[in-house]
N, C-alpha and C positions, 0 to 999 in steps of 0.2 A: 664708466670703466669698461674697456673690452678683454675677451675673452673666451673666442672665438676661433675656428679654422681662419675666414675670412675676415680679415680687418677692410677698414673700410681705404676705397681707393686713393691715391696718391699722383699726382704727376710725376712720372720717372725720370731718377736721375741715371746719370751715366753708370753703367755697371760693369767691373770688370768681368770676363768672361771666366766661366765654371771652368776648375781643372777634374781631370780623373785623376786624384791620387796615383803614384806608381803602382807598377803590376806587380803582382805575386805569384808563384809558381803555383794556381791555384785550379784544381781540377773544374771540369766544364759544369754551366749552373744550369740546374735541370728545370730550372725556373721560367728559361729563357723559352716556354711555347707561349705563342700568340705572336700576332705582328703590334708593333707601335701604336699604331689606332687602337685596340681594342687593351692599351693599357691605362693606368691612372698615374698620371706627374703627381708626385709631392715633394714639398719644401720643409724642410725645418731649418729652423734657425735658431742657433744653438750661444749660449752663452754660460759663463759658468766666476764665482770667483769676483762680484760684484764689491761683497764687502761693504754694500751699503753708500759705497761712491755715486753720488746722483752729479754730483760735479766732477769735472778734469781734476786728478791728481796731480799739483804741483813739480819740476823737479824733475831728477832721473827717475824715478819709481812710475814716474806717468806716462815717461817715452817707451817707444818704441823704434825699432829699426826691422826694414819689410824693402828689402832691393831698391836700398837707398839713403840717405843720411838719416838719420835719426829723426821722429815729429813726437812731440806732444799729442796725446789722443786720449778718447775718454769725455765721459760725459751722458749722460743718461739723457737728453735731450739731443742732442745730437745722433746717436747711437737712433733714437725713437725717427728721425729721418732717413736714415737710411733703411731702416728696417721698412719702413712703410714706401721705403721706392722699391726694395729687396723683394717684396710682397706682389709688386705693380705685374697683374695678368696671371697670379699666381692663384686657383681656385682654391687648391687645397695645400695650406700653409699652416703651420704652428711653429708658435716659440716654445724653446724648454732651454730650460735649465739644469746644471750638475753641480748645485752645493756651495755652499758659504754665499749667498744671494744676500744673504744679513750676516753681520757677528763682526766684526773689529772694526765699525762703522766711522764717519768723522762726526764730529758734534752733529751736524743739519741732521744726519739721521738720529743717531745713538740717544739725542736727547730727548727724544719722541718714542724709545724705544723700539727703535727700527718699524715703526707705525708707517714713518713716509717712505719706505721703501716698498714696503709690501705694495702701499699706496702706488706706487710710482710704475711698480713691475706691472701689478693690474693694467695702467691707461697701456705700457707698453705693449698688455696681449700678452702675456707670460700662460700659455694653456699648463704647465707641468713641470716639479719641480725635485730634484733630487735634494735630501739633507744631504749637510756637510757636516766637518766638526765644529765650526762656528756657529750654527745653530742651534747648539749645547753650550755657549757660554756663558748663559743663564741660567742652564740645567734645564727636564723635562720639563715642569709643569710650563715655565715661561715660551718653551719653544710650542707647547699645548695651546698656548692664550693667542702667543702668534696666527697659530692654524684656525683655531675656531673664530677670537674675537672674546671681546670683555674691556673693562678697563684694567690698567696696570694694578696690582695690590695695594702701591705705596705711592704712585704717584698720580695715581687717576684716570681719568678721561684726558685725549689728548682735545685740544683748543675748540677745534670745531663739531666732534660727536662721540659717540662709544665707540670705541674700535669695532667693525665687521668682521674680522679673521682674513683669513687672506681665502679669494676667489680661486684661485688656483689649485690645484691638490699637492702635499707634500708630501712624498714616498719616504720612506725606512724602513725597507723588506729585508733589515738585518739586522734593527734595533729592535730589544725587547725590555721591560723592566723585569730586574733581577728575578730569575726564576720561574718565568713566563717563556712561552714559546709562541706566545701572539704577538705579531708584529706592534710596534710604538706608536707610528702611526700608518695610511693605508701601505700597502706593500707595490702595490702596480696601479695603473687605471688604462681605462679604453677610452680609445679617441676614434670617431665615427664619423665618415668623408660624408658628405655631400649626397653620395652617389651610394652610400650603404656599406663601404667597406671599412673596416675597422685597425687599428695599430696601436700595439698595448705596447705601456711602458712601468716599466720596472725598475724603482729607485735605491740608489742602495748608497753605503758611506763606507771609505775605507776602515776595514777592520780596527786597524793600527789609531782609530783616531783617541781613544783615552789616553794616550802619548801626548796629544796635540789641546787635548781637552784638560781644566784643573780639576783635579781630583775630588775636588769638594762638590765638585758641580756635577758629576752623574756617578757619585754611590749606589743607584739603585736603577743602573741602566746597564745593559749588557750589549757589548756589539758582536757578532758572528761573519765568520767569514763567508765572504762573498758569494764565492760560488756555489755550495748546497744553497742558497736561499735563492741565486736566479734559474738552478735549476727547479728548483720547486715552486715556482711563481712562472716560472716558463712553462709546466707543465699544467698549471692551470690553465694558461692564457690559451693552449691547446686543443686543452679540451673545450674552452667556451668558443672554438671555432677561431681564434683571432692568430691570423700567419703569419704578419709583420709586428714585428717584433723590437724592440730598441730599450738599449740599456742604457741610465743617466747612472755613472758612478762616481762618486767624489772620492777618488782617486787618480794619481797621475804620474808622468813623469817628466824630468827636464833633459827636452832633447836638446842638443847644441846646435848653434846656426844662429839665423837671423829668425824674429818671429815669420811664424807661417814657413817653417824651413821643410824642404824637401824632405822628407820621415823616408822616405825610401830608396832614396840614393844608397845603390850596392845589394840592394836588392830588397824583399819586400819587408816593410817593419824595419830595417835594419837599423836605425837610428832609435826605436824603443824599445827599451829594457825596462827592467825590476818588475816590483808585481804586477803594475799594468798590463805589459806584456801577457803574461801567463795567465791573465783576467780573461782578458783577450783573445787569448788563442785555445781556453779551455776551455769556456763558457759553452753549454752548450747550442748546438747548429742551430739552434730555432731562433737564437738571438742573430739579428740582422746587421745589428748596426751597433757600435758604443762609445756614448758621446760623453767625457770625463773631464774632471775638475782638479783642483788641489797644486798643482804644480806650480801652476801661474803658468806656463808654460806650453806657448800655444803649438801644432802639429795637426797634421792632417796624415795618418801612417796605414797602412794594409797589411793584416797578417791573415793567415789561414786558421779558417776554425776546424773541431774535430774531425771535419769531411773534408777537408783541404778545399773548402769554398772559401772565396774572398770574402775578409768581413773589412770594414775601417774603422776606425778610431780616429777622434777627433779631442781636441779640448782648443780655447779659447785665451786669449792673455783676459788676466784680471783684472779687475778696476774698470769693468767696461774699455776698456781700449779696443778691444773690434769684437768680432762676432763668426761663427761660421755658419755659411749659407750650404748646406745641405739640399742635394737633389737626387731622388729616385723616382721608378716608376712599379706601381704595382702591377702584378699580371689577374688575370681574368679571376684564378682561385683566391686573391688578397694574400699573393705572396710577393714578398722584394724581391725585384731582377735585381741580382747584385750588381750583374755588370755597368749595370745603370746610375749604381751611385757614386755621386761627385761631391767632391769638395772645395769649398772655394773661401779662403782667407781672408774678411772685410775687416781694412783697419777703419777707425775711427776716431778720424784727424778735429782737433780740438777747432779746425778751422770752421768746420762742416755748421750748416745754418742747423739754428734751434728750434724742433716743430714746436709752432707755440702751445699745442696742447699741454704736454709735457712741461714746457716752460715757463708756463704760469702756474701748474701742479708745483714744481719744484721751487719757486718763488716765491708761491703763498707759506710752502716750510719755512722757506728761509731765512723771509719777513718775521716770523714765528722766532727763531732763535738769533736774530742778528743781537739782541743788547747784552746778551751770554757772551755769544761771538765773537763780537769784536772790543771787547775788555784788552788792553793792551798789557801782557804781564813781563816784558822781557823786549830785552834786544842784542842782536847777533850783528857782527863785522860782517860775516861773508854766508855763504852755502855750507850746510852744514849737512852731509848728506849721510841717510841711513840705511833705509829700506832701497834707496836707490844704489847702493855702492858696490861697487865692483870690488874692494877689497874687504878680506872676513874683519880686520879691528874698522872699522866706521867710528868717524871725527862723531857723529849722532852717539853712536853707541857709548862712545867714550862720557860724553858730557851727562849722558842720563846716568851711569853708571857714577859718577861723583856724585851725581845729584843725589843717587838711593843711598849714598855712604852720607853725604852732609843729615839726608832725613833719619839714617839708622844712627846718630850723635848722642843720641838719649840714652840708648842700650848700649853702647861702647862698641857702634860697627867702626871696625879697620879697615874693611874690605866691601865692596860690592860686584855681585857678579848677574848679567842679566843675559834672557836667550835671546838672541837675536830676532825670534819672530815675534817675541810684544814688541817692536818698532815696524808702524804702521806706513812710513811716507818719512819725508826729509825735510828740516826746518832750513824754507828757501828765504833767500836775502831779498826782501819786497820794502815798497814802504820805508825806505832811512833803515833798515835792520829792524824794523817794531814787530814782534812775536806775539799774536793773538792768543787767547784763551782757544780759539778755536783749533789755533796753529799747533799748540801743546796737544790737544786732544786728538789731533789728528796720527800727531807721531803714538799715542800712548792711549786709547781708547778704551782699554778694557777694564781700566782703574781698578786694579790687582791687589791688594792691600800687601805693606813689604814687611818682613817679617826680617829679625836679627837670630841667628842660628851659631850655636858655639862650633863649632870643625876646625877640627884639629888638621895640621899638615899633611898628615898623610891623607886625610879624606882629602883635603884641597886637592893635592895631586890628583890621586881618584877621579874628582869629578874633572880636573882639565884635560885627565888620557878618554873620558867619557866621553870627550868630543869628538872621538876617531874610532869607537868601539860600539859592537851593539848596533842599532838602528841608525846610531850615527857613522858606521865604519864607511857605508856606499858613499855618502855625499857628507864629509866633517861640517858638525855644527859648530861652532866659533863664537862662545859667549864673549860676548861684551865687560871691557876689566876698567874698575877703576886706578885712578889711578895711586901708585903704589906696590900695585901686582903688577908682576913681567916675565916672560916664559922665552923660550925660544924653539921651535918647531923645525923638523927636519918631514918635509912633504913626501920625501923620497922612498923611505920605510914607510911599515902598514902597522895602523891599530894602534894599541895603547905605545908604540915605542916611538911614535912620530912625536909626542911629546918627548923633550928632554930633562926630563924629571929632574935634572943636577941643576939647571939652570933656572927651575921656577925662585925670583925673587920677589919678599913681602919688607918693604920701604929701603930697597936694597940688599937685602942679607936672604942668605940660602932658607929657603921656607924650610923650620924644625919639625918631622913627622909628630913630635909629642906635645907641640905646644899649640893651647886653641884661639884660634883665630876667630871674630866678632862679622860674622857676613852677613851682609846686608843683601835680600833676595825676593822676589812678587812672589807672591802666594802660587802661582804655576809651578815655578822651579822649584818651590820650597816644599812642592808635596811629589817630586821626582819626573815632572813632566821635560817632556825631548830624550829622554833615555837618561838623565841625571839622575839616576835612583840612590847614588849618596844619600841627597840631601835629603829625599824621604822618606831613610830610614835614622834621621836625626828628630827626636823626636820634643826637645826641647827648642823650645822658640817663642823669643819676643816681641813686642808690638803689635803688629798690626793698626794701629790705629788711621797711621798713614797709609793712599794709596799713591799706588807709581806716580798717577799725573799730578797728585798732589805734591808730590816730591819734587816734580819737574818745573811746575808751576812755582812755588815755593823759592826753587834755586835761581830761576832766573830772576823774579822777583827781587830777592835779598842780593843776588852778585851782578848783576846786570843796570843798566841807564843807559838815555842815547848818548851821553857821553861816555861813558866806559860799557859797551858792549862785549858779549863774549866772541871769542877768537874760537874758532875751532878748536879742538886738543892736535897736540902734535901728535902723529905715529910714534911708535915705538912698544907698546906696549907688551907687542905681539914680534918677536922678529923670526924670520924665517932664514934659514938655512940654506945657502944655494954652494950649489958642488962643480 
């Protein structure tokens, strides 16, 4: 496994040429003494938002579109190609990462408990790794076993040895357990060129992520906002001499465009908003560079930091779908010329040859869980898309939402409601319509246990104006309805009145604010995660016995065959309002 500056050489492929992100109104960089020769080239190469994907993501969830039709891309073997042409001549090179590199994985990983990904990042040269909130989907101690190494509690050693931990180092210089002000795990590390000079990085997780995280899972973990922790981790890096500086934060935003879109068109930054931004452009001057996760949503953008020097911001599409190739130069005293750094958008087209190192890495997995795998439990008519869908109700959403009400039959659920981000990928028409064990697990990964919840009308309202209010007001989250439930939304107004509370129907009749309704919901929504803090403050609740993919699994099973397959759900259940 390597894990190194230098990976070992590669014959070069074609490479598109480095852009200089857009300019910034940004004062002159005092950086800029010495000529050309007497500075240091470096590369990073940056990725972020993995997910445990070592294969191509099926479906629209797996495309991309980059100044031109849409391609299929993705793949950790392919990705492992390019990177080592991306490397070709390059002395001082590193990979990093920014967060969820594990956590809502498909079976190949998730059944190994994210073992072959660690596995995998290692052969890739992964030097440095920011936590995400999927790294806590297990809670602290499991994402501790991740770093160090051991076997699982419950399920043991994986096939071939004890787990090692991961070679890599994992930053959280803003997580602490409840009560502590020592970091979770290291807070920064230093990485030392060749030539002696050195470039520290400082890992950190959006504040916001016990939103994104189930509640049960870090009781006893606190996250802190961002910026006190890189200034005081940047003040370290300081004082131990170290000038270049770079921040991996799993945080993000979704800019509009095409992947790899222009961030600066209109002037500098001007297509990045919300926190990021203000991460960004706050953080202080020491920090050089920030390279961000979370969004899915790849950008290369330039704002000005507190001295009006240009800093950039970068993030990557997830699932492995490209990567970005990072270039600066350091000067004599081991500081970034800013003007020097570029950025350069690599997709990573599912065509792209497989290094076979990687390739027999990810094989030897796969072999490992193929008879899990490919259990055939289900069949679908057509493309059932979820995680890929351009519109907020998804035919995916719809169908797992029946499903959690068919599982919730015992406790008298009426109703099912789920957040749109447990849907992982889109159940695509392969195969005659035959649906794998592995195909369910992909959509539904994190096997949530569903719980039946009494709420009354008026909460139900509650929680469907929650999807425009709160942390959901910037970008409306859109849970997924079974069916039975139907609302009608007006986009035009802001916040709780975009619902139109008159028109939410439960089996057709106006939902009664006094009478309780039987909801069916994953253990995430049911303890108030995505800003749904209804449902956990309802403190009565049934089952659990069931988890989502069992529920999924389950329903196709009993309503499905290749002769009567499922049909997608028709729309409706969500309608909008147009003026």
């Amino acid at each position: 496994m390597i894990n190194r500056f230098v990976r070992r050489g590669v014959p070069a492929l074609a490479l598109f040429p480095l852009l200089l992100a857009g300019p910034a109104a940004a004062r002159p960089d005092p950086t800029e003494a010495g000529t050309a020769p007497a500075r240091t080239p470096v590369q990073l190469l940056a990725l972020n938002d993995l997910h445990g994907n070592l294969l191509p993501v099926d479906g629209a969830a797996g495309r991309i579109t980059h100044r031109g039709p849409a391609i299929q891309a993705g793949g950790l073997a392919q990705m492992a190609t390019l990177l080592d042409a991306a490397r070709t001549g390059q002395a001082n090179t590193l990979t990093v990462a920014a967060g969820d590199v594990i956590g809502g994985s498909p079976l190949l990983s998730a059944l190994f408990h994210d073992e072959p990904t660690v596995d995998a990042l290692e052969e890739l040269g992964l030097g440095v790794a920011s936590v995400g909130n999927h790294e806590f989907d297990e809670g602290p101690v499991e994402l501790r076993r991740m770093v160090n190494g051991g076997c699982h509690p419950t399920d043991g050693c994986a096939p071939d040895a004890p787990y090692q931990g991961a070679e890599f180092p994992y930053l959280a210089a803003n997580v602490t357990e409840r009560g502590s002000t020592e970091p979770l795990l290291k807070p920064y590390t230093v990485k030392t060129l060749p030539n002696g000079q050195r470039i520290g990085f400082i890992g950190l997780v959006t504040k916001n992520a016990p939103s994104a995280i189930n509640a049960a899972m870090i009781r006893d973990v606190e996250f802190h906002d961002e910026l006190p922790a890189v200034e005081k981790y940047s003040r370290e890096l300081t004082r131990q001499g170290v000038r270049a500086q770079v921040v991996l934060v799993h945080e993000g935003e979704a800019v509009s465009g095409q992947a790899g879109v222009s961030c600066d068109e209109g002037g500098g930054g001007a297509k990045l908003g919300g926190r990021i931004k203000e991460i960004a452009e706050r953080a202080v001057q020491a920090v050089d560079l920030i390279v961000t996760g979370h969004s899915h949503s790849s950008y290369e953008c330039t704002v000005n930091d507190p001295n009006g020097r240009r800093r950039l911001v970068t993030q990557a599409d997830s699932f492995g779908r490209s990567f970005t190739d990072l270039r600066f130069e350091l000067n004599a005293t081991g500081e970034v010329v800013r003007s020097t750094v570029r950025a350069q958008y690599r997709p990573v087209p599912v065509e792209t040859a497989r290094q076979p190192a990687m390739a027999k890495l990810i094989d030897t997995w796969r072999t490992r869980s193929d008879e899990v795998a490919n259990r055939v439990v289900g069949h679908i008519s057509a493309d059932m898309p979820g995680r890929g869908s351009t519109l907020p109700e998804t035919p995916l959403g719809s169908f797992i939402a029946d499903a959690q009400v068919a599982a919730g039959k015992p406790y008298g659920a009426d109703l099912a409601l789920m957040n749109p981000g447990s849907m992982r990928a889109d159940l695509v028409f392969h195969d005659g319509g035959a649906v794998t064990y592995a195909d369910a697990y992909r959509v539904q990964p994190f096997e949530s246990p569903l719980f039946v919840l009494p709420v009354t009308g008026a909460q139900l309202v509650t929680a469907l104006q929650q999807q425009f209010t709160g942390e959901n007001a910037a970008s409306p989250r859109f849970l997924q309805l079974s069916a039975g439930l139907a609302y009608s939304v007006d986009m035009s107004r802001t916040g709780a009145d975009r619902l139109l509370a008159d028109t939410v129907r439960v089996d057709g009749r106006p939902v009664a604010p006094d009478t309780t309704y039987k909801v069916a919901l994953n253990e995430f929504l049911a303890n108030g995660g995505n800003g749904f803090t209804v449902f956990g403050g309802i403190t009565t609740r049934e089952g659990g016995e069931v988890t989502d993919l069992e529920a999924l699994v389950n329903h196709l099973e009993t309503t499905t065959s290749e002769s009567t397959p499922a049909a997608p759900p028709a729309p409706g259940r969500i309608t909008f309002v147009t003026h």
